[in-house]
C-alpha positions as CSV (number, residue, x, y, z in Angstrom):
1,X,-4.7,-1.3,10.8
2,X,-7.5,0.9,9.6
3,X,-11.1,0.7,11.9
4,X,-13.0,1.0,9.0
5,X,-12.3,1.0,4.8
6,X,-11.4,4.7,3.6
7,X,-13.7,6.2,0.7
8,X,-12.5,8.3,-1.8
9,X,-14.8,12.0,-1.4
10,X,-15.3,12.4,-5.0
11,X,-16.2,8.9,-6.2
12,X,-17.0,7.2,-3.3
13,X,-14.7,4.3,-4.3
14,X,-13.2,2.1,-1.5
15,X,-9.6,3.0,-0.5
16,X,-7.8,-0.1,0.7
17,X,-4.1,1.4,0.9
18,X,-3.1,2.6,4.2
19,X,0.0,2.0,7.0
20,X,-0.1,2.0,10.6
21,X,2.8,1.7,13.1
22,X,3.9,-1.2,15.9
23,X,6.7,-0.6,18.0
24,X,9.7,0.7,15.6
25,X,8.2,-0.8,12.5
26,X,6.1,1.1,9.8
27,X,3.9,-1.2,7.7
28,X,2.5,0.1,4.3
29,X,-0.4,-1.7,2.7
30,X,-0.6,-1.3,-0.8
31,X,-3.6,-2.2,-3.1
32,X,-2.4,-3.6,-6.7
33,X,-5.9,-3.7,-7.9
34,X,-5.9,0.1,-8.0
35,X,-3.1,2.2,-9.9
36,X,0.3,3.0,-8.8
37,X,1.6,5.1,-11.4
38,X,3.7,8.3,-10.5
39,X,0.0,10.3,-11.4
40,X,-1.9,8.3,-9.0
41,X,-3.6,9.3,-5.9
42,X,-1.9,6.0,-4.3
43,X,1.6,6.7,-5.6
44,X,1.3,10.2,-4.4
45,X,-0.3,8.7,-1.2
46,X,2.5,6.5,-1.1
47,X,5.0,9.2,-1.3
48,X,3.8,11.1,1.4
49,X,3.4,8.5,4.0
50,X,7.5,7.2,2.8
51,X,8.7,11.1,3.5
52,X,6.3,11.0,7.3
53,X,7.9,11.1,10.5
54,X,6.4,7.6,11.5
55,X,8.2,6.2,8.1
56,X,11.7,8.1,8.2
57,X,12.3,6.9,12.5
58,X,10.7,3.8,11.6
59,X,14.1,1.0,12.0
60,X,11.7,-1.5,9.7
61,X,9.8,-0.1,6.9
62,X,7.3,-3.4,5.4
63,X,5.1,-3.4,2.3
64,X,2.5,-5.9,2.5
65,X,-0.1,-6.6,-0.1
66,X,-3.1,-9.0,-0.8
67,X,-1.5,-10.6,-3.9
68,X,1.5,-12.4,-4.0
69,X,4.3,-11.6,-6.7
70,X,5.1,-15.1,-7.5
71,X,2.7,-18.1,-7.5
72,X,2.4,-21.6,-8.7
73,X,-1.1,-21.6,-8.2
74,X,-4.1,-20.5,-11.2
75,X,-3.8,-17.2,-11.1
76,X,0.6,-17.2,-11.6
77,X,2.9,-14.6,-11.2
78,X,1.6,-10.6,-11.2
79,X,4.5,-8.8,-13.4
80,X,2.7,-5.6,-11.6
81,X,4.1,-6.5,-8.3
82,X,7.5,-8.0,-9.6
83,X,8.3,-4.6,-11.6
């Protein structure tokens, strides 16, 4: 994982999507509180790090994120992660 919280250069905002490596699997962390659409700086981000050597020797290639798809719980399921 990331030493410290990326910052975007041009408005300073926090940048909590990132990947790292352990042993043959490539783990991506993906933030669904920021955008993912095809013109996004994480999509394209996301892209990028998919087509990386780490990524394409990888064996395992995980997503993780902070919010579940499905939930029982107050806040329910997030249609954003399911699609």
């Amino acid at each position: 994982m990331p030493d410290s919280v990326r910052t975007d250069p041009i408005t300073g905002n926090k940048i909590y999507y990132y990947s790292f490596d352990y042993g043959n699997t490539h783990f991506i962390s993906i933030d669904f509180n920021a955008t993912l659409t095809a013109d996004s700086d994480q999509y394209r981000w996301l892209v990028g790090d998919l087509d990386s050597e780490p990524a394409r020797s990888a064996k395992w290639i995980i997503v993780i994120c902070h919010s579940p798809a499905y939930s029982s719980g107050g806040h329910g399921n997030n249609a954003n992660i399911i699609n």
